[in-house]
N, C-alpha and C positions, 0 to 999 in steps of 0.2 A: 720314651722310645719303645718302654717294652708293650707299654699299653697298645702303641698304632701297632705293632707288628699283631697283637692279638686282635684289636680288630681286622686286620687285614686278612687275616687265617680264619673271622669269623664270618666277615664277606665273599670269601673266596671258596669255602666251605657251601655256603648258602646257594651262592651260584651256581655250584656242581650239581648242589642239589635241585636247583631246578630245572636246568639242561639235564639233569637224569630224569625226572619225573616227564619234561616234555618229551624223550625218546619213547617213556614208559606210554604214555597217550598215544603216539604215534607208531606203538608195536602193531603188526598184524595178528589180527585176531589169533590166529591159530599158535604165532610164537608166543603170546600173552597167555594162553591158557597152558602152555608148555612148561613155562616159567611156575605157571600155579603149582602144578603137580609134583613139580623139582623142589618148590617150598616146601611142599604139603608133606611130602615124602621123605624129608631131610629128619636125621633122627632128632636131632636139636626141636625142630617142631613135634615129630610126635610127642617127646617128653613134658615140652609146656603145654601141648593140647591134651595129651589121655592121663597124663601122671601128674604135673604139677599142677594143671588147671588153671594156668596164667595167661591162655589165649583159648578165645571161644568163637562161637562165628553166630551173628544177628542179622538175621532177614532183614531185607529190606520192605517197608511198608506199601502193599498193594502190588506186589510181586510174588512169582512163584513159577515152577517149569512149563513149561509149553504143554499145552494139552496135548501139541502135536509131536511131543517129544517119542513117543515110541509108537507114531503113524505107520502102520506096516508100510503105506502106499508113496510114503515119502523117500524109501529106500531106492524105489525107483528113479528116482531122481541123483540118485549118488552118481559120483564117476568110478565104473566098476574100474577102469583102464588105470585109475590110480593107483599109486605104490601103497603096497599091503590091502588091496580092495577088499580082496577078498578074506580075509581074518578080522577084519572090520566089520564088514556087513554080520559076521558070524555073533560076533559082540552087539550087534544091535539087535539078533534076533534072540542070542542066550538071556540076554537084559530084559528084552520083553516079556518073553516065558516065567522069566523068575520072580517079575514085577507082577505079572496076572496071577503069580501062584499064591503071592505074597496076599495082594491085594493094596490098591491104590493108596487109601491110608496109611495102613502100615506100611506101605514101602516110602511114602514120604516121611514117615515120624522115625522109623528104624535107620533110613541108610539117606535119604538126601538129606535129612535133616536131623542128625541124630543128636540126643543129650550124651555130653563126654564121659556122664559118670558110670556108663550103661557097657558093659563088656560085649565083646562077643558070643559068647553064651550065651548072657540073659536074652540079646535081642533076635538070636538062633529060636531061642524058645519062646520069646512070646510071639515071634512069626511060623514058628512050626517046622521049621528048618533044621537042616543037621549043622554044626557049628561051621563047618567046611563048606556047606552054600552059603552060609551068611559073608563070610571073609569072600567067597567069589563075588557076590556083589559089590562086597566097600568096591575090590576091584575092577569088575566093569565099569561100576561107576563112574570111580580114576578115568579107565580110559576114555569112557563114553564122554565127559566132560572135556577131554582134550579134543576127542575128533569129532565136536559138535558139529563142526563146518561141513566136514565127509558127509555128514548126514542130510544136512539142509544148505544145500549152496545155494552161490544167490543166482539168481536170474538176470542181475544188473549188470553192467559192467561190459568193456570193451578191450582193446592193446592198453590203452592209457590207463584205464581204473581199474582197479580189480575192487570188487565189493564184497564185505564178508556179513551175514543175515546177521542178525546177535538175538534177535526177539521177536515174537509174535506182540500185539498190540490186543489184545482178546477180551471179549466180551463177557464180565461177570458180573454176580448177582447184586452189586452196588455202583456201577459203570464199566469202563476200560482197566483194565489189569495190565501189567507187563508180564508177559510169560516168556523166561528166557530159555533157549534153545540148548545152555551148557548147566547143565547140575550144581556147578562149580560157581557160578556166574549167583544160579538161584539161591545158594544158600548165602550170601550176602558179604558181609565185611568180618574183618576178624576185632574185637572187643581185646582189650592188652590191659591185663593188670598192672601198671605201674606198681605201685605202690608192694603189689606183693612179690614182684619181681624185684625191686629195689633188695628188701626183707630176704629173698635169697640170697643174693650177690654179698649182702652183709653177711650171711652168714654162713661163706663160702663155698655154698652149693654147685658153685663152676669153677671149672682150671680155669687158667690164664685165655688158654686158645678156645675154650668154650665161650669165654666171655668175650672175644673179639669176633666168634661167630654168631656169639649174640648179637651182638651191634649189628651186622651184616644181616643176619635174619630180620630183625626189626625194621631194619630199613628197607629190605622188601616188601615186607607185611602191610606198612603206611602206603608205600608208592601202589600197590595191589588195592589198598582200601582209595585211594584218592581216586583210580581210574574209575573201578567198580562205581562210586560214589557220582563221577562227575556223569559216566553213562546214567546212571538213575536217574538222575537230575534232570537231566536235557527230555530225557524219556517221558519223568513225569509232568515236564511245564508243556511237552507234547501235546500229550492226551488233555492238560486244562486249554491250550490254548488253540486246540484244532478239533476240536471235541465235535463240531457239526459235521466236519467233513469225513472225519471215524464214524458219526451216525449213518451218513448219507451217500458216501462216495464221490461225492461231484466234487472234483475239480475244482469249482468256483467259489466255491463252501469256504476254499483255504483263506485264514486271517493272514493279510501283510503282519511280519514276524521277523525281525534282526537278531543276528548276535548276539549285539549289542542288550537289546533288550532283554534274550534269554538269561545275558551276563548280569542285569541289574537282578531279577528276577530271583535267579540260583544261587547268585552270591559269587559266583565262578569267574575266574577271568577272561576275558573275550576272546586269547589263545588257547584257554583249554576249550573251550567249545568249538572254537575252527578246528581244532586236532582232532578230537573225539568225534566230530563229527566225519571226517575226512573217511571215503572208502565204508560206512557203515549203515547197512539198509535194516530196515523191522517189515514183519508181514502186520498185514491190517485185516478189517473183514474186507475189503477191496482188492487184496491183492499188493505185493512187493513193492516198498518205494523207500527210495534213499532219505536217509534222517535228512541231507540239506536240504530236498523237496519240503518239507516243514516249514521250512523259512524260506517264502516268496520275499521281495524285495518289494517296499511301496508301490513302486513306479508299476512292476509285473502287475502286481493287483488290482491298481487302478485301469490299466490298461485293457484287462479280461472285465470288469467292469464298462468301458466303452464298448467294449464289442456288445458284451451283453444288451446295452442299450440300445446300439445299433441294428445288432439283429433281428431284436424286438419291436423294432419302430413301426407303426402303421401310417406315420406318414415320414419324411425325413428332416430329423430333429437337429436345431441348430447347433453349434459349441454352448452358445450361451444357455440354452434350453438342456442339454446336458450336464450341462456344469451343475443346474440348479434341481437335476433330478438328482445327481452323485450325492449332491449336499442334501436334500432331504429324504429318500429312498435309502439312502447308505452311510450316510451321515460323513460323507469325505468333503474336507471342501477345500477346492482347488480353482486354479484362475481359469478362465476362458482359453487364455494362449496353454493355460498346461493340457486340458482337453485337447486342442487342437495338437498342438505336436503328439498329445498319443493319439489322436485319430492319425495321422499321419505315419507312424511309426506302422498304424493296421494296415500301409497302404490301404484308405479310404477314402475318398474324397468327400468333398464338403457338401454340404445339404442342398445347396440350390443344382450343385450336378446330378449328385442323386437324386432329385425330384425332376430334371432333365430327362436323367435314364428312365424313368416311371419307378423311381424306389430302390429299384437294384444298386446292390453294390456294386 
């Protein structure tokens, strides 16, 4: 008896936990980066990240901030009419100043991506800094990370959608990069000593109610790493699996691309990538488009495919005669009747009309 009642509490537990993490995938962007800084700033966390050194934070591979992160010409683009507009815009422009004073390496190696063991001092001084700039950056930083959105909003979006940017998709010196738009975002997942957090708790380095705000830290910490992680993911089968149309811009470039597929792929489950996906657009060298634009459906592809043939034609090519350019031009191969219902779907008619008309559709 006692046993089901413990599994029952170990099921019922599990469960919570995944309706928490699915809420977690499905926060808006701007409440998710919110959450960050409220972890990040908890004193519980400063003390395993700067003193005990039992939580640390690892890039993620082929990632790093937006070039466009402190575009002066992107501020333009902000909604000045926004609550606090204008203390914000001040912070984008203090950040810039401090970051060109700095200089672009060392503002990435000192403050978006610092080593824990490194004090305030030392990285005052080996940036040139008075100790009192340096600490104003950690905090611009903070905010800048929160109000990434203020900075770069999207373009997308209608009453129904609201879309929030999260990355640029950017060109470097070994292909596509993800450069992400929040500081916070860039410097990656947090890394959890187990074992030498165990080695504390044994050796009673926390009260009673430290130790239940540790449980409660940690558990934010994973659900933070799981999102962060599942966005990477989706990001980077992106860039493998759409790679011509990042080269090129066309449209037609796009690889038909499931879910499903991105699910086998990432390892992910097929509702965290419909969540994570939901409401979240990347800038390209093309220009702004929703991560679900990534994933055209078969049917869509093949479809823009017929046109393409159609359009192309110099004389007016049959279904059957289509069918068998998809299958060796594109290597799609599909029936005669499926051709035709998508020529049908292009409102198009069939080839002896169009040869009727003199060719025209």
């Amino acid at each position: 008896m006692k046993q089901k009642q413990v599994t029952g509490m170990r099921q019922e537990m599990r469960l919570s936990a995944l309706m928490e993490q699915a809420q977690v995938l499905e926060m808006p962007e701007d409440d998710f980066l919110r959450l960050v800084k409220e972890v990040e700033q908890s004193p519980l966390f400063r003390r395993l990240f700067e003193h005990e050194r039992v939580v640390r934070r690892e890039r993620l591979p082929g990632s790093d901030v937006s070039r466009r992160l402190f575009d002066t010409e992107a501020m333009a683009a902000a909604d000045t009419g926004s609550f606090d507009a204008e203390s914000l815009l001040s912070t984008r422009q203090d950040l810039a100043g401090l970051a060109r004073k700095v200089g672009p390496d060392k503002f990435k190696r000192y403050f978006l991506y610092p080593e824990p063991e490194l004090s305030v001092e030392e990285i005052a001084d080996a940036c040139g800094l008075t100790t009192e700039e340096a600490r104003r950056i950690n905090s611009l930083v903070d905010d800048f990370s929160v109000a990434a959105e203020f900075y770069h909003p999207s373009a997308l979006g209608d009453r129904v959608v609201r879309y929030s940017r999260v990355a640029a998709i950017e060109r470097g010196p070994g292909g596509f990069v993800i450069g992400y738009y929040s500081p916070g975002h860039a410097r990656g997942r947090y890394i959890i000593d187990y074992e030498k957090l165990a080695r504390l708790k044994e050796a009673g380095a926390f009260t009673a109610a430290e130790a239940r705000d540790l449980r409660d830290l940690l558990r934010k910490l994973e659900m933070i790493n799981r999102r962060r992680d599942t966005l990477f993911r989706i990001l980077e089968t992106v860039i493998a699996r759409q790679n011509l149309y990042l080269e090129t811009g066309d449209p037609k470039a796009l690889l038909p691309f499931t879910q499903r597929e991105a699910a086998r792929i990432t390892g992910l489950a097929p509702s965290s990538i419909s969540r994570c996906l939901a409401g979240r657009s990347v800038d390209t060298p093309w220009g702004e488009k929703a991560l679900r634009d990534f994933f055209p459906r078969p049917r869509r592809f093949r479809r823009e495919l017929v046109a393409r043939l159609i359009a192309g034609e110099e004389e007016p090519l049959s279904d059957e005669l289509m069918r068998r350019r998809l299958r060796d031009n594109f290597g799609v191969a599909i029936s005669r009747r499926a051709v035709a219902s998508l020529r049908k779907e292009l409102k198009i008619p069939n080839s002896w009309k169009r040869h009727r008309a003199g060719g025209g559709v």
